[in-house]
N, C-alpha and C positions, 0 to 999 in steps of 0.2 A: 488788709482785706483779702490778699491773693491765700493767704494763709489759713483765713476762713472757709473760703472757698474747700480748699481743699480737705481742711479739716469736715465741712457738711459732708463733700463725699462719704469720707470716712464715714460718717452718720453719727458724731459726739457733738456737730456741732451746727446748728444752722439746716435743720431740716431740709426747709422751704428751698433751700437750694439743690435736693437732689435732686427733683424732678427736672432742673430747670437742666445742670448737667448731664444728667443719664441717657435725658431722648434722646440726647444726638450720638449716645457712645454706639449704639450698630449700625446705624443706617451710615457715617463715615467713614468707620474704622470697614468694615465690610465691604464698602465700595473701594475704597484707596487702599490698603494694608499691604495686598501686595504688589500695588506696583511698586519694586523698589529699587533702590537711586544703585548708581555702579560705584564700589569699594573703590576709594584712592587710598595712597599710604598707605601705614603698615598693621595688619591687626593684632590683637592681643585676644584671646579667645578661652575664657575659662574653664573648657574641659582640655583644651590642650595641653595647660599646666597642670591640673589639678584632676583628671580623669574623667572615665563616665562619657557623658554626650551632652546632647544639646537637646531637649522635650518641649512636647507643643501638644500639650491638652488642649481640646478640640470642643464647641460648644456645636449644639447641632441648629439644624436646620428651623428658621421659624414659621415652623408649619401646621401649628396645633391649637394656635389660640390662646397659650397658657401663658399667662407672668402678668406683671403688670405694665402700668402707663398704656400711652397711646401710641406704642409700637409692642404687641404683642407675639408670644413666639414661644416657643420649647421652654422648659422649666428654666432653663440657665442659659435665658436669652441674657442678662442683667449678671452672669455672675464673672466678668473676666476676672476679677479681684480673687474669684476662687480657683480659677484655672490655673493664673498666674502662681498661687499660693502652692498650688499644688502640681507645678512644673519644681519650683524650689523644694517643694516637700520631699518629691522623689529623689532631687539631685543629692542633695545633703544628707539624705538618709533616714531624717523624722517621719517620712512618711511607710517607710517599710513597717507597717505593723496589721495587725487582724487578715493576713492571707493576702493585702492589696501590694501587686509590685509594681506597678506603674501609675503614672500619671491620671491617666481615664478613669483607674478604679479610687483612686483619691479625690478626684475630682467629684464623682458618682457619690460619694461618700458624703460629700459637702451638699448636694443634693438632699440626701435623706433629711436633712436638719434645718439647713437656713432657706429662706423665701428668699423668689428672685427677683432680689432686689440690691441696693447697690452698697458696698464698702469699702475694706482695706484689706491688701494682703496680713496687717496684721492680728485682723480680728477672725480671719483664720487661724495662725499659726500658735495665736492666744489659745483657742479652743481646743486645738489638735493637740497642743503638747499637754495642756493644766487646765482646760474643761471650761475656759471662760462663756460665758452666759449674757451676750449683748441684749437680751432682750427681741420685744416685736420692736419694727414689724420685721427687722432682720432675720432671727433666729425663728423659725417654724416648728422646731420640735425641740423641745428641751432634750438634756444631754449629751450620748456622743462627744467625739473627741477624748482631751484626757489620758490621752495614751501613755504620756510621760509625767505623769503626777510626783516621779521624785526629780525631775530635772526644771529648774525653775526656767521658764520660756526666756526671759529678758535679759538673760545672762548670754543668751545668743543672737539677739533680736538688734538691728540697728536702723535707725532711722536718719531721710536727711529731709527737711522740709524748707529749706533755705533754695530758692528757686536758684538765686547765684552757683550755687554750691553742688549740683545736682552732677553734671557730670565728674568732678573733681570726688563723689563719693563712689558714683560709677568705677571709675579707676580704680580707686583704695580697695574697695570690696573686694573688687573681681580679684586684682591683684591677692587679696589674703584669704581667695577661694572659698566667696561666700555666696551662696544662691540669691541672685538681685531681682528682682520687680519694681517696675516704676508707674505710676499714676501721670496720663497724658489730658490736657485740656485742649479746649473750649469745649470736646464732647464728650468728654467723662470716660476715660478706657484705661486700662492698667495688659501692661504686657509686661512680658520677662525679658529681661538683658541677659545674653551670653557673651557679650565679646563689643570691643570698640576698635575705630581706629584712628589711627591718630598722624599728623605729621613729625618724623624722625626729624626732621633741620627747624622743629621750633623749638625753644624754652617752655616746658609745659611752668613752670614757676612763674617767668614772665612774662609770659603773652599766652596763659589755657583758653583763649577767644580763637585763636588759631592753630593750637595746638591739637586740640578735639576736632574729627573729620565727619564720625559716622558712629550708630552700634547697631551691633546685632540682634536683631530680636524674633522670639517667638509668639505671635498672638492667634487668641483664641477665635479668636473674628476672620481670620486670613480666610480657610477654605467653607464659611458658615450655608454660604448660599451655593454650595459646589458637593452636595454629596453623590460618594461613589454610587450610590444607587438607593432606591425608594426606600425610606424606612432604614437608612444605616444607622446604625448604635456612633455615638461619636468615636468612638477608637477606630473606626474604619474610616475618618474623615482623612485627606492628606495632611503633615508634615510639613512644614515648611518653616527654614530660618532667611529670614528676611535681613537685609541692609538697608539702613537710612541715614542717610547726610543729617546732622545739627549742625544749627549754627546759632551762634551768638546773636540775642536782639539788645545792639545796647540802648534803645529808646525804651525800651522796658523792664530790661535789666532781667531777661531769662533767656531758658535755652528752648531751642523749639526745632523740630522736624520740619521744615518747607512742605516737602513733599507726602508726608499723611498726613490725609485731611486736608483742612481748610491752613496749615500750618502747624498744628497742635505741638504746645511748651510742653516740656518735662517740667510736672510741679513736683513729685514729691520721689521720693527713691526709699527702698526697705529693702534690708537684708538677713538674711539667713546665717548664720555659720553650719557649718556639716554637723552632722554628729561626733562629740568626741571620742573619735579612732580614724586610725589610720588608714585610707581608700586601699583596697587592695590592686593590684595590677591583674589584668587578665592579657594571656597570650594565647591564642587559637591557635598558634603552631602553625604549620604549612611553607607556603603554600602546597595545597593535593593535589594529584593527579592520579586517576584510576581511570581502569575500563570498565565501560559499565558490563551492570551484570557481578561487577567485584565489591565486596564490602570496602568501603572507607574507614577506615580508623580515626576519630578525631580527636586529637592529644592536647588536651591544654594543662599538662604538668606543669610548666613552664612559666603559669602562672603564679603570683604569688600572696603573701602579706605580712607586710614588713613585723607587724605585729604581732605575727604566728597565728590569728584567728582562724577559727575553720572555715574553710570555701565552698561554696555550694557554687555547682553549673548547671545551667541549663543552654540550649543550643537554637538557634533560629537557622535549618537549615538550608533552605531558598529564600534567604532574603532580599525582597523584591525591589530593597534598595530607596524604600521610605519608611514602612511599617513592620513593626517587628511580630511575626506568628510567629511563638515557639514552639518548636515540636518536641521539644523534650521537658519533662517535669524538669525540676530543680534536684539535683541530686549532690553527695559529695564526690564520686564518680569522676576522674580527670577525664575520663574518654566517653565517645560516645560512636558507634558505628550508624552508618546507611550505608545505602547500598540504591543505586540507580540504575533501570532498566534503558535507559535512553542516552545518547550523549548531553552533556549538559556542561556550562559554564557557567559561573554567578558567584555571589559573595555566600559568604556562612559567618555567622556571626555567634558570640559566643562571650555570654552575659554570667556574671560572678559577682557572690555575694558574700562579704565577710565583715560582720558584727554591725549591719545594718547600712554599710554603705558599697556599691555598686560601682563597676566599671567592664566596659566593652571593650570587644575587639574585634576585627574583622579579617577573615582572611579568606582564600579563593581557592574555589574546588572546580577543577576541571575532568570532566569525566569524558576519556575517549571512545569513540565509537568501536564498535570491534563487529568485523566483517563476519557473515554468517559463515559456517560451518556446511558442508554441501557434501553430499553421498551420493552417487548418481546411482546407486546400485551397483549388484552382479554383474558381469559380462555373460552373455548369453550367443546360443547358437541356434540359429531358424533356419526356414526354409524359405527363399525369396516368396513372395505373395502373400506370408503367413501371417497373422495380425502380432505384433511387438509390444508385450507391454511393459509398461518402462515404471521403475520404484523409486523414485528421487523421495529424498529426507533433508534436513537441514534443522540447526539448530544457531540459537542466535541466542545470546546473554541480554540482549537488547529486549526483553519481551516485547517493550513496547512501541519496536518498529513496527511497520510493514512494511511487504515486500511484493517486491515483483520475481517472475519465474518461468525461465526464460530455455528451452531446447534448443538447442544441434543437433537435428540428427545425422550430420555427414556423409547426408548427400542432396545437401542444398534446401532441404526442407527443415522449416523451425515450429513449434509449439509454444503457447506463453498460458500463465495462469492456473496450469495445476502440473501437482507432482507425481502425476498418475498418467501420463497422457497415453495414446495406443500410437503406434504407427506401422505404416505397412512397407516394407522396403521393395523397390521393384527391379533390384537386380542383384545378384549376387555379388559378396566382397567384403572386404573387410573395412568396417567402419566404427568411427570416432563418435562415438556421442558426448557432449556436453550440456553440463545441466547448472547453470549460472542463475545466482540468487543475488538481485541487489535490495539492499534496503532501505530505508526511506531517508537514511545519510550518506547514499553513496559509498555506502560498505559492499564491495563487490566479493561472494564468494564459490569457486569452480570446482568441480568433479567433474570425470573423466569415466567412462565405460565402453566395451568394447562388445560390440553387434557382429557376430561373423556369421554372414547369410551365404547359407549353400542354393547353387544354382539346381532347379529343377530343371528334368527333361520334360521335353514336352508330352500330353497324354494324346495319344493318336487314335481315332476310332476303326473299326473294323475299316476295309477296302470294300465298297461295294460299288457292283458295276454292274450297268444297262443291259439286259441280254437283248438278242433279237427277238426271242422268243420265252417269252416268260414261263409258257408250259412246258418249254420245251428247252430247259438250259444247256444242256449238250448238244444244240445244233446251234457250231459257228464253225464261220467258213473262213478262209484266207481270201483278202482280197477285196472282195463283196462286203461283208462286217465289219460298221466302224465302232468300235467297241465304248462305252464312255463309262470312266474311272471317278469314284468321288472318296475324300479321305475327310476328317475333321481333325484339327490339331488346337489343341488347348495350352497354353503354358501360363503359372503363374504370374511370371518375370514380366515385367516390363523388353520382352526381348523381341528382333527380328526371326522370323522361323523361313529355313531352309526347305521346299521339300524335293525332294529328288525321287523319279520313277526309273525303277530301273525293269525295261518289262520283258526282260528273258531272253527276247533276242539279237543282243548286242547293242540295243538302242537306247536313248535315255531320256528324259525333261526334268530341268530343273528350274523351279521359279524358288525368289525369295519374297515373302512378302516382311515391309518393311513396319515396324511399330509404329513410328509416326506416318506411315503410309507414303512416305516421298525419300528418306536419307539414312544411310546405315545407321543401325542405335548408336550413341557416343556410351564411353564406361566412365562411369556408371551412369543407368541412365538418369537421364531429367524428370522423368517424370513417373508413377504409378497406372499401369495401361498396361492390364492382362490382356494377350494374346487368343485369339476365338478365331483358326482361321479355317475355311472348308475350299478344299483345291479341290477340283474338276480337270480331267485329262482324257481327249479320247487320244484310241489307238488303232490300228490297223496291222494281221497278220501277215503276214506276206507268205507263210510255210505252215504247210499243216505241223502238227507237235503240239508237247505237252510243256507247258508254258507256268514259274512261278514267277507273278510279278510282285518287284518287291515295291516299298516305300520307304522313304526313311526321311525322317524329321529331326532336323537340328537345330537347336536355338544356338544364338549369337556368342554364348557362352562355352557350345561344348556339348552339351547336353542332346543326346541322342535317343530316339524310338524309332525301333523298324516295326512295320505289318508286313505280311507279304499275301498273296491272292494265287490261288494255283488254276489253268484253266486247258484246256483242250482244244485246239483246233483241228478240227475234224477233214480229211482226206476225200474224192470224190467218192471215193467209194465205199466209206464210213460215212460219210450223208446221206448216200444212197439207201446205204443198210436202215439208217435213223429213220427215213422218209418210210421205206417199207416197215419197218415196226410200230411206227405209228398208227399207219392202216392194219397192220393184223391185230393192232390191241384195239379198234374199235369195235364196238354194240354192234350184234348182228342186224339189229333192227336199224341201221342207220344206212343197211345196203338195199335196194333195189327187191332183191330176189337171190336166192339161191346165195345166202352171204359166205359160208365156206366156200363154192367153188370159184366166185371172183375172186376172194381172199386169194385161193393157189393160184389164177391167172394172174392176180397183183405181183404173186410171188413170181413165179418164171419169170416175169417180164423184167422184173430188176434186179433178176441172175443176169439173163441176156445182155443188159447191160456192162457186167463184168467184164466178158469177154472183151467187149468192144474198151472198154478203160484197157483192160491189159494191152490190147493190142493199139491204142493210141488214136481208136476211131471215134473221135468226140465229135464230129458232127452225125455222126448215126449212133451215137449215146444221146446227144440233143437231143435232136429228131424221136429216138424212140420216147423219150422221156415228156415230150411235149405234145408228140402224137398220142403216143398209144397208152402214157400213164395221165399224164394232166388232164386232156381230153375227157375224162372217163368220171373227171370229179370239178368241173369247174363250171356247170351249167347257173350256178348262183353265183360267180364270179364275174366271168369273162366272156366263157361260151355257152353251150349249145343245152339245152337242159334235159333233151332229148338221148343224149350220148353219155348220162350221167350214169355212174354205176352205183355212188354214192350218193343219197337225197340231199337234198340243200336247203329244203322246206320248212326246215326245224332250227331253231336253235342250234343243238347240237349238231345237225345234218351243217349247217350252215359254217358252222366255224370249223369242222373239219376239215370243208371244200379249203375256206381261207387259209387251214394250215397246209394245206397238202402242196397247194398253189402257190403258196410265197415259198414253199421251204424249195419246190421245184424249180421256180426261179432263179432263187438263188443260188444255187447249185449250175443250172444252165450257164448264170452271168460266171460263175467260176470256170466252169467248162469251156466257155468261149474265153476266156485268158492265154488258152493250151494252143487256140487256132494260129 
């Protein structure tokens, strides 16, 4: 009866029994498949001996409604029997034909043709090689397959349907490297076997109850309900090989998996043999290491086949270490170049094909980082205050970093983020600039240029100074006149300015103002702070003479600008003269009456005076001077309006008096110095 069983699977025998089988083959195998048990003993693993890899065609997601029974789903919700078929198709080599090189596109293939519904790995590999035709409701489209019409399929086909026997055919197979699938019950599911393991201190002859530990399997159900994302095609689903403990049921006298499913037996085992030829060996050569930015060369000469058949490669260059993208067609080409903009480590794999049967290899490219490449520019030569602009380059093999970008300007001041930056130096000197590129793996790369900033002098404005008498600049006196000096000093520099009066007569004032306004500047300075300063200085003569005052401004550096100011101080009797030229260049109309002949009384009177200066008579030079000349002009002033000679009525009347009157003043207050 178990035999039947599994013969309905099949669909030759006992209908009525698939459906009773099949519902439960997703909704189990999907839930439990991968959880799986931990490998004891020791494995035995069929591409280890015999090449190639281990494949896990992929059924997808059941999200469409389509197939039958009352668990509906994706076309090839129902077909693990084809998956299975065509993980062995690939391994063995039958299935390399019509453009398909892997499992997914064999698989797709079984699609086109049969309904999803349930069978045997053999009424696949029936069709695929010699065009077998099971009929509805299995088969959906007649033909296809057929590929090998001169190879008769059963000469390579082996079957074990003896439940006792299942793992003991398991061994045999694997052992003479032949692609396995096995059919699991009570929910109806077929996976691939790649590998067993087994206890080394049993007799597998006389005790295989305990000899048999575990095998390895690939099933199409593992990642069903787990796609990488909406809408994946199954070849993008995960990979997975799975381990599971068997163990002997001898109350029923089979083998069975504890742990997937509900327990599910091993009923039935089919085998494949390869294609007759020789596997060839592929060798990827390496391991690589480049920088990036450099081409790779990828060598797999090394590879071979024993049979001398031609070898076609193709290259999986980042592989992700489940799924294989190829980046290279199939070529017969032993090598294959890239070239990596980034550092990178990971596997490269490197897949070869010779007279239909296949084998991999893996090996590891490490690509190092390489530190940018940094130009800081020219060296250049300014003038402190001047704007700097700086030309940094770099170049990196890495295109696909980024970077950071980072100044010194050496003198304590930094820039980040462009290679153009401006800066303004505020002292003179000779300075280091660095212009450092890191990239986004910690590749540090440095240039060096050199800023040699010449110290400016300071720019000094004309000397201009306070007269007594604005209309009247040539009357200043010793003594009496306290003169007041103002300069304006500019400097680029961040510098302290000097300034020093030196004002003719032996005398001096120096003030320094300081840049930070409190401490001499330090070299160089700290900080960017042009200089704008205006010194005020009065003064006082003490000796008539002719007077050039100088100034002179120096910044903290060196840098020097003189002005100088040249000026007159006037004698009593050079004032006197000054006072009388005043009144005889006034308007006639500004006198009284009869303005020439006051004029000439003005005049004698401060002859008169001469004599009295020469001869040392300063209080009757006073006296006449405050009697008999002020008197005469000061009734809008001080006195008597009556005794005026000069009107004071007007405007101009009026400010004459004022001139006439302070200039006599001050001349008096000098003249009393002499008592």
């Amino acid at each position: 009866m178990k035999k039947e069983r599994i013969i309905a699977i099949g669909m030759r025998r006992k209908i009525a029994f698939v459906t009773v089988f099949l519902m439960g083959m997703s909704m189990f195998a999907i839930t439990n498949s991968v959880n799986a048990d931990t490998p004891t003993g020791e494995s035995y693993m069929l591409y280890e001996h015999y090449g190639y890899t281990w494949l896990d065609a992929e059924k997808r997601a059941p999200d469409d409604g389509k197939g039958i029974g009352p668990n509906p789903g994706e076309d090839d919700d129902w077909l693990c029997w084809a998956a299975t078929a065509s993980n062995v198709l690939e391994w063995t080599g039958w299935g390399l034909v019509g453009g398909m090189w892997d499992t997914d596109a064999i698989l797709d293939e079984h699609k086109n043709y049969f309904n999803d519904t349930g069978a045997w790995m053999d009424d696949s590999w029936h069709w695929w090689l010699n065009g077998y035709e099971p009929g509805p409701p299995l088969k959906l489209v007649t033909g296809g397959g057929n590929y090998w019409s001169s190879y008769t399929w059963s000469n390579y086909y082996h079957d074990e349907n003896d439940d006792t026997k299942v793992m003991e055919a398991i061994d045999n197979w694997l052992h003479a490297g032949y692609g396995v699938g096995i059919g699991i019950f009570d929910g109806g599911h077929a996976i691939t076997v790649w590998g067993f393991n087994y206890d080394p201190n049993v007799d597998k002859t006389s005790n295989p109850h305990d000899y048999y530990l575990g095998i390895w399997v690939s099933d199409s159900d593992s990642d069903k309900n787990s796609p990488p994302y909406s809408g994946a095609p199954a070849r993008d689903y995960m990979n997975r090989l799975s381990y599971y403990e068997v163990e002997w049921n001898s109350t029923a006298n089979h083998w069975y998996m504890p742990n997937y499913g509900g327990g599910w037996m091993i009923s039935r085992v089919q085998a494949l043999e390869p294609f007759p030829s020789g596997r060839p060996v592929a060798d990827a050569g390496g391991p690589y290491t480049v920088n990036e930015g450099t081409p790779v060369i990828f060598d797999a000469s090394d590879s071979n086949d024993a049979e001398g058949d031609t070898i076609n490669y193709r290259w999986d260059i980042d592989f992700d270490g489940n799924l294989y993208r190829w980046d290279t067609a199939w070529s017969p080409s032993t090598t294959t170049t890239h070239t990596w903009y980034d550092d990178y480590s990971g596997d490269v794999v490197l897949q070869i094909v010779a007279n239909h049967l296949l084998d991999i290899d893996k090996t590891i490219i490490t690509v190092n980082n390489v530190a940018p490449t940094v130009n800081a520019g020219l060296n250049q030569i300014v003038n402190e205050g001047d704007m700097v602009y700086f030309s940094g380059s770099f170049t990196d093999p890495g295109t696909l970093d980024t970077h950071t970008i980072e100044w010194d300007f050496g003198d304590g001041n930094t820039s980040s983020g462009s290679l153009n930056p401006i800066h303004i130096y505020g002292d003179d000197g000779v300075y280091t600039v660095t212009l450092t590129v890191t990239d986004d793996d910690g590749g540090v790369g440095m240039d060096t240029m050199i800023v040699t900033v010449n110290n400016v002098a300071p720019t000094v404005s004309p000397i201009t100074m306070s007269l007594p008498y604005i209309d009247n600049p040539d009357f200043i006196l010793p003594i009496v006149h306290t003169l007041s000096f103002e300069a304006n000093a500019t400097d680029p520099g961040s510098d302290d300015l000097i300034f020093t009066w030196n004002w003719g007569d032996g005398t001096y004032n120096t003030t320094i103002y300081y840049n930070d306004g409190m401490n001499p500047d330090p070299y160089p300075s700290p900080e960017i702070n042009p200089m704008n300063v205006k010194d005020t200085k009065n003064h006082i003569y003490f000796t008539p003479g002719t007077y050039v005052v100088t100034l002179t401004v120096e910044d903290d550096d060196g840098g020097v600008t003189i002005v100088t100011w040249t000026l007159k101080v006037l004698n009593a009797s050079e004032a006197k003269h000054d006072i009388n030229d005043y009144i005889q260049n006034l308007s006639d109309n500004l006198f009284k009456s009869k303005a020439e002949k006051r004029k000439n009384a003005f005049n004698h009177m401060f002859n008169a005076i001469d004599n009295m200066l020469d001869e040392e008579k300063y209080n009757g030079a006073i006296h006449h001077l405050q009697k008999n000349i002020r008197g005469k002009c000061d009734g809008y002033i001080d006195g008597k309006k009556g005794n005026d000679w000069i009107k004071g009525d007007t405007l101009e009347g009026y400010t004459a008096q004022w001139h006439i009157c302070n200039k006599i003043d001050d001349l008096i207050a000098y003249l009393e110095t002499f008592l």
